[in-house]
C-alpha positions, -999 to 999 in steps of 0.1 A, spaced: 16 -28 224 -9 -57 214 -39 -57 233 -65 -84 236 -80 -100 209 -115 -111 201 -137 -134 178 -150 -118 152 -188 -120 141 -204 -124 106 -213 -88 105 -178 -74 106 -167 -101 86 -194 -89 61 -176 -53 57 -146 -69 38 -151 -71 8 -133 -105 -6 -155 -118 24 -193 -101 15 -225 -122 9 -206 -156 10 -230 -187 19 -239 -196 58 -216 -223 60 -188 -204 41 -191 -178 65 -193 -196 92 -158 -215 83 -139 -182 78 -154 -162 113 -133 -198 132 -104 -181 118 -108 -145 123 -99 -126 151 -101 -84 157 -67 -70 169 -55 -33 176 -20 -26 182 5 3 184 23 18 160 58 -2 152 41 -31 159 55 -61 136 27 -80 125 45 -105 99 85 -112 101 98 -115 66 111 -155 66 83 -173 85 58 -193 76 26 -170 62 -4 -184 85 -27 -153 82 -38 -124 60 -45 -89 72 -73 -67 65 -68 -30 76 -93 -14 95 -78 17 105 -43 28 108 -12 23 81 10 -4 76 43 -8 54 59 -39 37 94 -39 32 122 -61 25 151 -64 50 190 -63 39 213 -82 62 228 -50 65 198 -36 81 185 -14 58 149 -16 45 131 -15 8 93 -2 12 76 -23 -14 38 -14 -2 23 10 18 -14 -3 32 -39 19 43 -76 15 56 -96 -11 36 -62 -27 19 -55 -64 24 -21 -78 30 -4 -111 27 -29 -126 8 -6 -136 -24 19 -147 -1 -4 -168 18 -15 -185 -12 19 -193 -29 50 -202 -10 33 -204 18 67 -183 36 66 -143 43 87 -126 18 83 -93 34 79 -77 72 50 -57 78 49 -34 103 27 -4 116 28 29 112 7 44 136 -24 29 159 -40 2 138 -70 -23 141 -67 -52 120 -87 -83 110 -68 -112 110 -77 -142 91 -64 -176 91 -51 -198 62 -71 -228 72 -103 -210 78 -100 -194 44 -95 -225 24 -118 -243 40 -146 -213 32 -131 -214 -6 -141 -252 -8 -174 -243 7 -184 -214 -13 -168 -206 -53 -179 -169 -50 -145 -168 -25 -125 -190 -44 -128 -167 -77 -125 -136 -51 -93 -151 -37 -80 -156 -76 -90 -122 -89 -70 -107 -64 -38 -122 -67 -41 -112 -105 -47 -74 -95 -18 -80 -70 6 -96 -102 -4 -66 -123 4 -44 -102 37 -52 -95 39 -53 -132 29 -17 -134 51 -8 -105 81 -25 -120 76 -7 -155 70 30 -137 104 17 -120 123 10 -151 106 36 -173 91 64 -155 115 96 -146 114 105 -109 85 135 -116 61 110 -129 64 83 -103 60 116 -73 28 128 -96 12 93 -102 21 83 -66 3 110 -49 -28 109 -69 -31 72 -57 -28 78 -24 -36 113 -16 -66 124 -6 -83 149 -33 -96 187 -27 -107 204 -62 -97 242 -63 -117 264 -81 -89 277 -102 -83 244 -116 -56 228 -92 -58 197 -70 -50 199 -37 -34 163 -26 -34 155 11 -6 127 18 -9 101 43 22 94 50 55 113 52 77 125 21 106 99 35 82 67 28 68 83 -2 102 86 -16 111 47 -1 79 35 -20 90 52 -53 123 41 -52 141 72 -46 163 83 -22 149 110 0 176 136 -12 159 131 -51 125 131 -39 135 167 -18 155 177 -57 123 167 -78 98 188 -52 120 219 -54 123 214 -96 85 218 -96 81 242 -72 105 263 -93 84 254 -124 56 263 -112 43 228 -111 33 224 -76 30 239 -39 37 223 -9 22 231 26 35 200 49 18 171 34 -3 191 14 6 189 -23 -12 211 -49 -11 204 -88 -11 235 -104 -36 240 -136 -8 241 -157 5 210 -143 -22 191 -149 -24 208 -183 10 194 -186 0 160 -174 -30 153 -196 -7 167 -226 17 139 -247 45 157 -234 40 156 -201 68 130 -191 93 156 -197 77 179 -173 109 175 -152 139 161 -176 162 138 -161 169 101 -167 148 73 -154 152 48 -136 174 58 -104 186 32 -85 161 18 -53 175 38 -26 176 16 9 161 31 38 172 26 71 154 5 91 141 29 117 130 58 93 
């Protein structure tokens, strides 16, 4: 459910970061174009195909991107959480929503308009070289995320993934302790894997000794992060690389 919306003021706009200690006049082009939103989980905030007007910045709450199949079947490509901006890149090339992004759970959102942005960029360089940096971190990483695709067995992309996003807990006897966000089923649509490999690759390690799982909390043995800082540590797990993206169905 969408509930009302209100104009934003430069304070709040001043907690984003692309937007932080831009001129008065700057500032006060962009807060035209922003407006504070909270909506429910499943809401659909951009529809993959239309024209990209705005770009999201998360306050609270999670958020997806995927890529629809005419079949109806859905490819997570990006999974947002609290301080994360989306649709920027898109926003600022073809000008047309390559992806649907939807929530997860309860979310508040700032959203910011095209026109306000540009017109602060011509106002105020600080933004415009904000606005470029990012969509070069946003190119890398799709870079890095293709490679890890192509190159990176199943093990490594569940390890690397979940020290990105989970939240970290130092044990005294040398593990990490990885709280997840989200659930193993989007975990293993962001990775590329199908749910089944994702369940195959936790039981290899758990059986290895490599890791423990309690619900979403994953712990890194010592000796798997032994493993991990070692050169042989992309073997921890043999298998080929490279599976296959594995669809997931629109409603998971």
């Amino acid at each position: 459910m969408l509930h009302a919306a209100r104009r934003e003021t430069p304070p709040l706009i001043e907690q984003i970061p692309l937007l932080a200690g831009l001129t008065s006049n700057a500032l006060a082009a962009v807060t035209e174009a922003v407006k504070l939103k909270s909506v429910g989980r499943g809401t659909v905030l951009h529809s993959q195909g239309m024209p990209a007007h705005t770009v999201l910045y998360l306050m609270s709450g999670q958020i997806k991107q995927a890529i629809c199949s005419v079949a109806g079947h859905e490819m997570v490509i990006e999974l947002a959480f609290p301080g994360d901006m989306i649709g920027l890149a898109q926003v600022f090339s073809s000008g047309v929503l390559t992806s649907r992004t939807e929530t997860l759970e309860a979310s508040t959102i700032v959203e910011i308009g095209r026109d306000g942005l540009e017109r602060a960029m011509e106002l105020d360089v600080t933004l415009a070289r904000r606005v470029v940096g990012a969509l070069a971190d946003h190119g890398a990483s799709l870079v890095r995320d293709i490679a890890s695709l192509k190159g990176d067995s199943s093990c490594k992309r569940a390890l690397e993934f979940m020290q990105r996003c989970g939240r970290r807990i130092e044990r005294d006897n040398g593990a990490l302790s990885l709280d997840l966000p989200i659930t193993k089923q989007l975990m293993a649509a962001r990775i590329g894997l199908s749910p089944e490999t994702l369940s195959r690759v936790f039981r290899d390690m758990i059986e290895g000794g490599l890791i423990e799982i309690c619900g979403r909390q994953i712990t890194l043995t010592a000796r798997c992060r032994a493993l991990m800082a070692s050169p042989e540590w992309a073997s921890i797990v043999p298998e080929s690389p490279g599976e296959p993206l594995a669809p997931m169905q629109a409603n998971g």
